[in-house]
MIZA-574142 format. One record per residue: residue in one letter; residue number from 1; x, y, z of N, C-alpha, C in turn. Coordinates in steps of 0.1 Angstrom, whole numbers, padded with zeros to 4 digits. Each point is the difference from the previous one (the first is absolute). Example, Ala and Ser with C-alpha at 12.3 -4.5 7.8 and 13.67 -1.06 7.14 Angstrom:
BEGIN
  rest   nr    nxx    nyy    nzz   caxx   cayy   cazz    cxx    cyy    czz
     A    1   0132  -0057   0078  -0009   0012   0000   0009   0012   0000
     S    2  -0004   0011  -0007   0009   0011   0000  -0008   0011   0008
% end
This chain:
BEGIN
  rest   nr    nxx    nyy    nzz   caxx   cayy   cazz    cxx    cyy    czz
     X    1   1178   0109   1565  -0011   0005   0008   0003   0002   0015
     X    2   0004  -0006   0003   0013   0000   0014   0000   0013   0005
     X    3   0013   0002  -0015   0008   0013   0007  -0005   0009  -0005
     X    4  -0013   0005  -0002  -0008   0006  -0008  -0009   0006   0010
     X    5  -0006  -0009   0010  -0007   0000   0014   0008   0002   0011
     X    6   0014  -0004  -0001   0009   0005   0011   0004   0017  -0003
     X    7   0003   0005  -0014   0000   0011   0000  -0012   0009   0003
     X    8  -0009  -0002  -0001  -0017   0006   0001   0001   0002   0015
     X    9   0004  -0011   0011  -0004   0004   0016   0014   0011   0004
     X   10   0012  -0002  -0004   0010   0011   0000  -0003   0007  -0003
     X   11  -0002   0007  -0011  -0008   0015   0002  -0015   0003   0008
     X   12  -0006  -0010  -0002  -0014   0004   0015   0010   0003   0013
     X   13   0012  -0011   0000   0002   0006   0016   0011   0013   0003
     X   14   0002   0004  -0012   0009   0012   0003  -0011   0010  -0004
     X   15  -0009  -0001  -0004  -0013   0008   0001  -0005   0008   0012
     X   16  -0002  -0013   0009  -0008  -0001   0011   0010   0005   0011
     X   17   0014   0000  -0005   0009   0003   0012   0004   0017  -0001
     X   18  -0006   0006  -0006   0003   0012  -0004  -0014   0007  -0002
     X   19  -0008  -0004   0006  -0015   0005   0000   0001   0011   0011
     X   20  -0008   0013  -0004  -0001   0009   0012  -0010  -0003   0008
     X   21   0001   0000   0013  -0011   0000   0009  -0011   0012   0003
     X   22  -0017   0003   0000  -0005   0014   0005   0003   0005   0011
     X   23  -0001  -0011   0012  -0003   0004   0011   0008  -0016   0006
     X   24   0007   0005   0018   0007  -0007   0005  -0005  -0007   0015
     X   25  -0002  -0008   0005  -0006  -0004   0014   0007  -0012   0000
     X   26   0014   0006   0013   0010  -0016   0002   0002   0004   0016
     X   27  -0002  -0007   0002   0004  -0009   0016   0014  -0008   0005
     X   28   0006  -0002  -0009   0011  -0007  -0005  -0004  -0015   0007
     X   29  -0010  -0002   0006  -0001  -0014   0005  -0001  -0013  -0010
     X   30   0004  -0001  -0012   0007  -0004  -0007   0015  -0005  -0006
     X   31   0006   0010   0009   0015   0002  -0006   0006  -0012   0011
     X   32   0013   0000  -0002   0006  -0011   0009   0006   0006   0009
     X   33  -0004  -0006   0016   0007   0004   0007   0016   0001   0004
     X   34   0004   0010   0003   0013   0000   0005   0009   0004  -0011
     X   35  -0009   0000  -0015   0008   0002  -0009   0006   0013  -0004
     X   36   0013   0005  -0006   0001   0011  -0003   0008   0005  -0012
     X   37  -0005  -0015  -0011   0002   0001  -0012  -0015   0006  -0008
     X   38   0005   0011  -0008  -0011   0002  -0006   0007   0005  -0018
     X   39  -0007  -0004  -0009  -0020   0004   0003  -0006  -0010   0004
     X   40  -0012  -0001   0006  -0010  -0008   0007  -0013   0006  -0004
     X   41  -0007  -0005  -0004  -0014   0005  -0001  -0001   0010  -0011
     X   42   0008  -0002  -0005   0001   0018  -0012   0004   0008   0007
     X   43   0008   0003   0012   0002   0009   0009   0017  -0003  -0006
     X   44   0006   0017   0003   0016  -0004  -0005   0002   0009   0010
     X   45   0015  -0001   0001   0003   0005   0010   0019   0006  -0002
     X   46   0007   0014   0004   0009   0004  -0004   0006   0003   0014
     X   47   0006  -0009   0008   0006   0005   0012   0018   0008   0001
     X   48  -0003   0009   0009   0014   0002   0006   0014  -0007   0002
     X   49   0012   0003  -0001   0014  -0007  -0004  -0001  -0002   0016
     X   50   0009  -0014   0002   0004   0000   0010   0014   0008   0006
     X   51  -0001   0007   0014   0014   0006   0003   0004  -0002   0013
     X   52   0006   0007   0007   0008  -0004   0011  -0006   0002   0009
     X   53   0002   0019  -0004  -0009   0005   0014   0009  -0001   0011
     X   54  -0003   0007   0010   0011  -0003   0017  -0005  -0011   0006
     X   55  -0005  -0016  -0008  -0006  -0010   0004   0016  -0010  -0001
     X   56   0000  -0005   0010   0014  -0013  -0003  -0002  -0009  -0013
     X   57  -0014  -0005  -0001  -0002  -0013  -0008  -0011   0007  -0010
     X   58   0005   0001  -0014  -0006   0010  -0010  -0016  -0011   0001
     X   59  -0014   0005  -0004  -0012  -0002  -0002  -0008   0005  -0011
     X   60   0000  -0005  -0009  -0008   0003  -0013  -0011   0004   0003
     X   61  -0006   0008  -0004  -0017   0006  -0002  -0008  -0005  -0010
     X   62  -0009  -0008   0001  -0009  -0011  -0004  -0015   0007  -0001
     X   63  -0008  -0004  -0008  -0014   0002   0001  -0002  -0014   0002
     X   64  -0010  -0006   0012  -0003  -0012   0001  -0016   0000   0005
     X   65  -0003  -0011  -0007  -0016  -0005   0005  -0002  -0006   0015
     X   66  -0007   0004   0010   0002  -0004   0013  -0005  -0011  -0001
     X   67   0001  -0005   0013  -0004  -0020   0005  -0011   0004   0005
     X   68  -0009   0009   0001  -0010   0000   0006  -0011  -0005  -0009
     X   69  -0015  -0011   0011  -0009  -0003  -0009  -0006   0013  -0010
     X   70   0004   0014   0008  -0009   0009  -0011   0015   0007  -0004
     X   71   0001   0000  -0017   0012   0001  -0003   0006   0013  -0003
     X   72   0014   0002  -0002  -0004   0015  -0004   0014   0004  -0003
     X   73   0004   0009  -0008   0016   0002  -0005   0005   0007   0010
     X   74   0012   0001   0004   0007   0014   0005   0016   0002  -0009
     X   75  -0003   0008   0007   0018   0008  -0009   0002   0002   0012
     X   76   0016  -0010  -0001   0011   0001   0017   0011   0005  -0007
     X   77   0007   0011   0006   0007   0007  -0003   0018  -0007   0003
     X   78   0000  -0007   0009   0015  -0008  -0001   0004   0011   0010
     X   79   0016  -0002  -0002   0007   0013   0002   0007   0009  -0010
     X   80  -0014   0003  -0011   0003   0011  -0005  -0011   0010   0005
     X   81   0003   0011   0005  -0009   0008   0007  -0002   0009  -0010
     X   82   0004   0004  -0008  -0009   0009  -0013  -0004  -0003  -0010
     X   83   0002  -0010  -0001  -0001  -0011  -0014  -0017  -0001  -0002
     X   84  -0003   0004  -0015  -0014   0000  -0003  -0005  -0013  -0009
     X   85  -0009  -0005   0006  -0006  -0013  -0012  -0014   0001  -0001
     X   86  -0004  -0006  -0008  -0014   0001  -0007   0001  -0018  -0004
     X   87  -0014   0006   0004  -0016  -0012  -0004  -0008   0008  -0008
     X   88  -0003  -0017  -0012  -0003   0009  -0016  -0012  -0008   0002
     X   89  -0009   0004  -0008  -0014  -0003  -0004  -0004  -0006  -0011
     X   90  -0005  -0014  -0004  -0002  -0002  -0015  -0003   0010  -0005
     X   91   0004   0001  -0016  -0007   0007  -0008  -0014   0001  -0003
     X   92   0001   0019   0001  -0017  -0001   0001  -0004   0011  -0012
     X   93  -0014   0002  -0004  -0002   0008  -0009   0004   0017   0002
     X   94   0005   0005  -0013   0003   0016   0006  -0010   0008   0004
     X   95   0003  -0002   0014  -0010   0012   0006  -0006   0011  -0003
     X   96  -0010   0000   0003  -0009   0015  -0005  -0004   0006   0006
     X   97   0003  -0001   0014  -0005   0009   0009  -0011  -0005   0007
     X   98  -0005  -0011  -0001  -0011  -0003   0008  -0004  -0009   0012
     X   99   0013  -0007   0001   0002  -0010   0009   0009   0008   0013
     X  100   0000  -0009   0008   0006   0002   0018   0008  -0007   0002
     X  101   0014  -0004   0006   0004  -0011   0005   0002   0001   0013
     X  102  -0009  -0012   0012   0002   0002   0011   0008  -0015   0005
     X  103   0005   0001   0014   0007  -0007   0003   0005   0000   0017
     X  104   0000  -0012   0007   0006   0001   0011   0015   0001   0005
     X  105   0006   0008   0009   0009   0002   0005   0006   0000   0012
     X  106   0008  -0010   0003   0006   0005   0012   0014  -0002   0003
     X  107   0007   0006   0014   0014  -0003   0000   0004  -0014   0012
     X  108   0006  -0007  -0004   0004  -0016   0005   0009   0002   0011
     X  109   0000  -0009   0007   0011   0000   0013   0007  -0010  -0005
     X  110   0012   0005   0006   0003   0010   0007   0009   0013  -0007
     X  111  -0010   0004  -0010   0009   0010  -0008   0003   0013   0011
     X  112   0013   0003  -0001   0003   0008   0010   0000   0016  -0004
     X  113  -0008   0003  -0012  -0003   0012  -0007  -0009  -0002  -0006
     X  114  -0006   0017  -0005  -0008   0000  -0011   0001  -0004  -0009
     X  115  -0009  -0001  -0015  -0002  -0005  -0012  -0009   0011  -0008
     X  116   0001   0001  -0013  -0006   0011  -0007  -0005  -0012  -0012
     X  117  -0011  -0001  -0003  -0007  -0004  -0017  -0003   0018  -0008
     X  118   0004  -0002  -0011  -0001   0006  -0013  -0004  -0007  -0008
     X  119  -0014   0004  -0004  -0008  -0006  -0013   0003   0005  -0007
     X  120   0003  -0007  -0009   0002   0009  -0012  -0006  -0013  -0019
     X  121   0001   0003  -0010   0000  -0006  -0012   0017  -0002  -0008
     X  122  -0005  -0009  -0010   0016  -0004  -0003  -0006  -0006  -0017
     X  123   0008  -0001  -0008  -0001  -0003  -0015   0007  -0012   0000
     X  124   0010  -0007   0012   0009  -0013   0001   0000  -0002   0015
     X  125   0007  -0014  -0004   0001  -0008   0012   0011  -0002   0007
     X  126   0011   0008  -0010   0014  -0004   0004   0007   0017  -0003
     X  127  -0007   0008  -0005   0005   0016   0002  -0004   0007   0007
     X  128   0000   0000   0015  -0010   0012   0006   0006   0012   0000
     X  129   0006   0005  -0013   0002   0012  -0004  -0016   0006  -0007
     X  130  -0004  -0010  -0006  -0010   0005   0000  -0015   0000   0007
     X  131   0004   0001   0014  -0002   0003   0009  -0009   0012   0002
     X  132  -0013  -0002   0000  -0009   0019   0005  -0007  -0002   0009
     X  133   0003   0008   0011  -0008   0004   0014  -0014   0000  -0003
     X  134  -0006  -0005   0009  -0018   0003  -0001   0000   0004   0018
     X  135  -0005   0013   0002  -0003   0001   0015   0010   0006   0006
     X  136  -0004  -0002   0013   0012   0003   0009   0000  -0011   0008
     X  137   0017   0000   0004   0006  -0011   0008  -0008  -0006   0010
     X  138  -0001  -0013   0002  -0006  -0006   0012   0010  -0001   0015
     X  139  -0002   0004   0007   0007  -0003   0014  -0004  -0009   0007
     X  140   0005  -0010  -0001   0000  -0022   0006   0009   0008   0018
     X  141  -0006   0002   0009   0003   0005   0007   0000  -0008   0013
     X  142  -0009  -0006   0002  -0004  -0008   0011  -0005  -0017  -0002
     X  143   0012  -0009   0009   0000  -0015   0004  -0015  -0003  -0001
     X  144  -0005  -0012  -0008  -0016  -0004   0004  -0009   0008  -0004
     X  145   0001   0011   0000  -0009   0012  -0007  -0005   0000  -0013
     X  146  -0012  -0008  -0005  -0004   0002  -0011  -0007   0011  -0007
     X  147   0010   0007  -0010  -0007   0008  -0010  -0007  -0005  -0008
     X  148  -0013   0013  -0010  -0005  -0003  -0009   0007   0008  -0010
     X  149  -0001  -0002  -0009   0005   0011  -0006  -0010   0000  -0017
     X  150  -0001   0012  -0005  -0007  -0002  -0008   0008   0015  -0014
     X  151   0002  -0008  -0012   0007   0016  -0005  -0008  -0002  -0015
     X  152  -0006   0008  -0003  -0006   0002  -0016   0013  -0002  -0010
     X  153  -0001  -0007  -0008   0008  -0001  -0015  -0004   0008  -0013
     X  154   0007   0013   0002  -0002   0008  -0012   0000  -0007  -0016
     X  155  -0005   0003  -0010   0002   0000  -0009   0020  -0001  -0001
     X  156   0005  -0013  -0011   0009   0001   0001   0007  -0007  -0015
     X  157   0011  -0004  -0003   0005  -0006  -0010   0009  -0010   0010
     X  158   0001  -0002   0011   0009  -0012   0003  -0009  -0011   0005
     X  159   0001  -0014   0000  -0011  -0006   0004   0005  -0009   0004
     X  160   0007   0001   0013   0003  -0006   0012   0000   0005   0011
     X  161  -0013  -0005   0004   0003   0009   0017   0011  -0002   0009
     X  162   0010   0006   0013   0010  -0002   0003   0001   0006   0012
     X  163   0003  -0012   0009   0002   0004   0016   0016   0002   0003
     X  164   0006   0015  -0002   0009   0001   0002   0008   0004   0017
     X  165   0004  -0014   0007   0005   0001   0012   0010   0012   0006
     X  166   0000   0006   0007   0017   0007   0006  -0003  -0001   0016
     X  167   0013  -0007   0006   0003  -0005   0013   0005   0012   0005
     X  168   0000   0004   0014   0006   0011   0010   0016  -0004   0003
     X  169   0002  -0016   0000   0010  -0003   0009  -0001  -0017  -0005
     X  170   0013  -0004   0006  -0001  -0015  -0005  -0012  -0008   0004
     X  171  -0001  -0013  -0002  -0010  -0007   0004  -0019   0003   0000
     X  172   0000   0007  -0007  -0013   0009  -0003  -0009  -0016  -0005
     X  173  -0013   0004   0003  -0016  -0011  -0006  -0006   0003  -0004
     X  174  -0006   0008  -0008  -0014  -0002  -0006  -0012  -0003  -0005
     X  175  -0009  -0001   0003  -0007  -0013  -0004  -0014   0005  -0007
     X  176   0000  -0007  -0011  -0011   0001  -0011  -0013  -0006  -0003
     X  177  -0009   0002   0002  -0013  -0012  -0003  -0012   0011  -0005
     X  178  -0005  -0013  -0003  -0019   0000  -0008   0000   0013  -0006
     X  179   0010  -0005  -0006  -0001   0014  -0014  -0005   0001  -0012
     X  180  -0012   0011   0000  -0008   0000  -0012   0002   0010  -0006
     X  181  -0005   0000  -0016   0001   0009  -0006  -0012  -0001  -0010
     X  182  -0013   0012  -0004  -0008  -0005  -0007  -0008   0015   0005
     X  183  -0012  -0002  -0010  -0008   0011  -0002  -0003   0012   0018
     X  184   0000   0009   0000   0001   0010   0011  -0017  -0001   0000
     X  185  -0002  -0002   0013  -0014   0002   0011  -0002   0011   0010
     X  186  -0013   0004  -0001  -0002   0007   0016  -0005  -0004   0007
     X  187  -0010  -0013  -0003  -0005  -0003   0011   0005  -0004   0010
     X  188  -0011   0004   0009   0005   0003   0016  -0005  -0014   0003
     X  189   0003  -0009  -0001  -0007  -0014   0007   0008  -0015   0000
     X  190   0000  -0001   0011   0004  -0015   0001  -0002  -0010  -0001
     X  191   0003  -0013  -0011  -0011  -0003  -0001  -0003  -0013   0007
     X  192   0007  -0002   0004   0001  -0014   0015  -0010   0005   0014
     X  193   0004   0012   0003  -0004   0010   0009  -0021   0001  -0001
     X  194   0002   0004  -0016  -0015  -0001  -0008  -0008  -0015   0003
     X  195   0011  -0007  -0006  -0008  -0015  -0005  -0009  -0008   0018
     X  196   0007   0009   0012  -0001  -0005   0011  -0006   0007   0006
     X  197  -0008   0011  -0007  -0009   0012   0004   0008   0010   0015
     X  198   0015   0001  -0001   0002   0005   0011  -0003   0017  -0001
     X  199   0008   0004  -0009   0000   0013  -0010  -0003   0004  -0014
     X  200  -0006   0013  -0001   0002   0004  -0014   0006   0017   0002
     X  201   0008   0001  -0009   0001   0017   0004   0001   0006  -0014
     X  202  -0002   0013   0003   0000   0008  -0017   0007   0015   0004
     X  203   0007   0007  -0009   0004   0014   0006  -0017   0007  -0006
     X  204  -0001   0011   0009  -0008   0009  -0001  -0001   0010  -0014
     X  205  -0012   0005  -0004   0003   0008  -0012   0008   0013   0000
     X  206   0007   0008   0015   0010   0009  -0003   0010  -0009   0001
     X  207   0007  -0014  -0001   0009  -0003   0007   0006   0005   0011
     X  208  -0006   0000   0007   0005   0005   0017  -0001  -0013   0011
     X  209  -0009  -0013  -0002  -0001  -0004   0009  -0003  -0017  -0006
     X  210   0001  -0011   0007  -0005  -0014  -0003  -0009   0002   0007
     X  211  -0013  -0001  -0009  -0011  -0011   0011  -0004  -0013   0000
     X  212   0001  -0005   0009   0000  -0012  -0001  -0020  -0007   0007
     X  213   0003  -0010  -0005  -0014  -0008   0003   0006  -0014   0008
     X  214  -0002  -0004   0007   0006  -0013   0012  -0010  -0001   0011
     X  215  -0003  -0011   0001  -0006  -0003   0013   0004   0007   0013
     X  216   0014   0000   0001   0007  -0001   0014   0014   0010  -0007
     X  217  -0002   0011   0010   0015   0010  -0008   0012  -0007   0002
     X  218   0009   0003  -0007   0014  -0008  -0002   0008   0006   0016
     X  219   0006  -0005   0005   0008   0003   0015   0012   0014  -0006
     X  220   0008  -0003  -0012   0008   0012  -0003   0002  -0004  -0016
     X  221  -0001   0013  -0005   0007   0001  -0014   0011   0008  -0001
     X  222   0009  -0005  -0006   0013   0002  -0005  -0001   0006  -0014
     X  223   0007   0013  -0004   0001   0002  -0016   0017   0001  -0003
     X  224   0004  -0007  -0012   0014   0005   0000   0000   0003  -0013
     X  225   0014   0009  -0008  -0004   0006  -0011   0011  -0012  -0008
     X  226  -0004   0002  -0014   0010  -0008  -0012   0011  -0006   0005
     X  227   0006   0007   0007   0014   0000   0003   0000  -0010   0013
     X  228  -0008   0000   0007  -0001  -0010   0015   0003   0010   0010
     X  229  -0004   0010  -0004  -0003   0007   0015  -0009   0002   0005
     X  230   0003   0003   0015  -0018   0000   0007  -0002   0016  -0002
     X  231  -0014   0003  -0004  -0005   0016  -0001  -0012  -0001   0006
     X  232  -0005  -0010   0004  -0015   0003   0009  -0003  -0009   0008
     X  233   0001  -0001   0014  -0009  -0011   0009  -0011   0005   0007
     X  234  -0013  -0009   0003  -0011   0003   0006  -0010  -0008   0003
     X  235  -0013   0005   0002  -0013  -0008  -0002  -0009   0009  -0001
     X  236  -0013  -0008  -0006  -0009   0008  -0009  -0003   0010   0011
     X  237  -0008   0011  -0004  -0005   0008   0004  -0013   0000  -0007
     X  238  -0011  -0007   0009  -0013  -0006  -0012   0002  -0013  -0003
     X  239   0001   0006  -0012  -0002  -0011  -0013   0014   0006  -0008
     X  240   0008   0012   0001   0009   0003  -0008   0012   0002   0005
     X  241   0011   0001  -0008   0015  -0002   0001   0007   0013  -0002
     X  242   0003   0007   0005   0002   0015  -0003   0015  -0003  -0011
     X  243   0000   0004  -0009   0015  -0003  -0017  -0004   0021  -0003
     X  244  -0006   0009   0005   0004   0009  -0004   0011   0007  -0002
     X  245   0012  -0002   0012   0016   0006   0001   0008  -0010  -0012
     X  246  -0003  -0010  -0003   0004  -0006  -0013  -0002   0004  -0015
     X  247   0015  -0007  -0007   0002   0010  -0013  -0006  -0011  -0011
     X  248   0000   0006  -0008  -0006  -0009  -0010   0007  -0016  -0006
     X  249  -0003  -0007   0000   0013  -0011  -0005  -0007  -0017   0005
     X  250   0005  -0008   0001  -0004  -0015   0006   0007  -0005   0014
     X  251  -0014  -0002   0006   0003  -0001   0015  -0001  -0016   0003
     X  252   0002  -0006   0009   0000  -0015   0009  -0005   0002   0014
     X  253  -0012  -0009   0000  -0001  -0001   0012   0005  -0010   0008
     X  254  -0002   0000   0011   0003  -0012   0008  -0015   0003   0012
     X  255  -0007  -0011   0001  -0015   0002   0011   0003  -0014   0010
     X  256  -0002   0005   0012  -0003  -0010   0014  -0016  -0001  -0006
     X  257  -0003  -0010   0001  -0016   0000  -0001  -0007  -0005   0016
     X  258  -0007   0007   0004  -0006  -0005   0015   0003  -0015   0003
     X  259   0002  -0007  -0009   0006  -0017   0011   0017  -0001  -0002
     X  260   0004   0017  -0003   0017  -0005   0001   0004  -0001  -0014
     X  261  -0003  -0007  -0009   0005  -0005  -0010   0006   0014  -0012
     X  262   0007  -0001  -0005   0006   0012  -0012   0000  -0004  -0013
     X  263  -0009   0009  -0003  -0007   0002  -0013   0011   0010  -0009
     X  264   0000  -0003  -0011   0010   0008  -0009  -0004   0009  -0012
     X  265  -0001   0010  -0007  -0006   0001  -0005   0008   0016  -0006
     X  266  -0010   0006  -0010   0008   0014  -0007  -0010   0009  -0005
     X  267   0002   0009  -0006  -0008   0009  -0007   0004   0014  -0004
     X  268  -0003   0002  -0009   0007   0012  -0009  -0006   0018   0003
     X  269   0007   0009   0004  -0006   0012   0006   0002   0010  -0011
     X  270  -0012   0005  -0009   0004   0008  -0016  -0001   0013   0005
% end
């Protein structure tokens, strides 16, 4: 009866360890710090060989979980300056086209170059030959500069999402956080922003404009596109936000609200 009941939870647990996931919301504030053994969390990970480089004392390229209370992976490039690694995503169900994966970005000091993320899907964890682009490249361009980034997941057969790193130059950082993946939204609303009655906003029925409803107008709005770039700064005019010279796709805001504070937020322009 024993080994009868010990065989029954072995297969429950190679069950449950091979389960796809719908939808993804990690923080890595979880994971261990400083660590740069993975997998961790269902997260895998395929980094870069170590090389020489015109560096005296060779430096391996690591994906590591930072020490900070708010946690977060990067991909450090060593001194291999072309050398590509990837950060894998538990397994998730095969996409159908209806989910988004967004996620923050930035580049770490003192990386003394840029950094590029490539999203892409993968069918393994240990081939990224099978490897497919989703989007176009991200440019990790600027120290402290937090991107948003946001890229739709086509219908696909591989079901692993996949942050594929490439460094400019040795010693490259990247840095990864609060990355979700899960059903696509338009709503225009924040919901902290909401819960605190500061803002509500909606785009207009030509899509040309946000109007917004607020006690007190926001000091400046910021729009940047998928990618983290800035495509629109301003303040209302009224009640509205002029998005007519914009193309159709998923935008991020960033809002000063009248006491200073920065409000975050997105919305989809069809």
């Amino acid at each position: 009866m024993k080994l009868k009941l010990l065989l029954t939870s072995l297969v429950f647990t190679a069950f449950t360890a091979n389960a796809q996931v719908s939808s993804i919301n990690e923080n890595f504030d979880n994971f261990t710090s400083g660590n740069t053994t993975f997998p961790q969390g269902g997260w895998s990970a395929v980094v870069a060989p170590m090389v020489m480089g015109n560096a005296p004392f060779p430096v391996p390229p690591r994906m590591i979980v930072t020490t900070d209370s708010n946690k977060a992976v990067q991909s450090y490039s060593g001194t291999n300056d072309t050398g590509v690694s990837y950060l894998i995503s538990p397994q998730i169900q095969t996409p159908t086209g209806n989910k988004t994966l967004t996620f923050k970005t930035t580049l770490v000091a003192p990386s003394p170059g840029p950094g590029t993320i490539q999203i892409g899907v993968a069918s393994s964890t240990s081939d990224m030959s099978t490897f497919v682009a989703v989007g176009n490249p991200i440019n990790v361009t600027t120290i402290g500069t937090v991107q948003n980034v946001s890229v739709p997941i086509p219908a696909s057969a591989g079901s692993y999402l996949v942050f594929k790193f490439t460094p400019s130059t040795q010693h490259v950082a990247v840095q990864v956080d609060d990355v979700v993946y899960d059903t696509s939204s338009s709503l225009g609303l924040n919901e902290k922003a909401t819960a605190n009655n500061e803002f509500k906003f909606a785009i207009n029925r030509d899509n040309t404009a946000l109007t917004f409803v607020t006690k007190k107008n926001p000091k400046t709005i910021v729009v940047y596109s998928a990618t983290g770039q800035k495509v629109s700064e301003g303040k209302l005019n009224g009640q509205h936000f002029d998005i007519s010279s914009l193309q159709t796709g998923v935008y991020f805001l960033n809002i000063e609200t009248a006491d200073g504070k920065t409000v975050q937020s997105k919305f989809i322009k069809k």
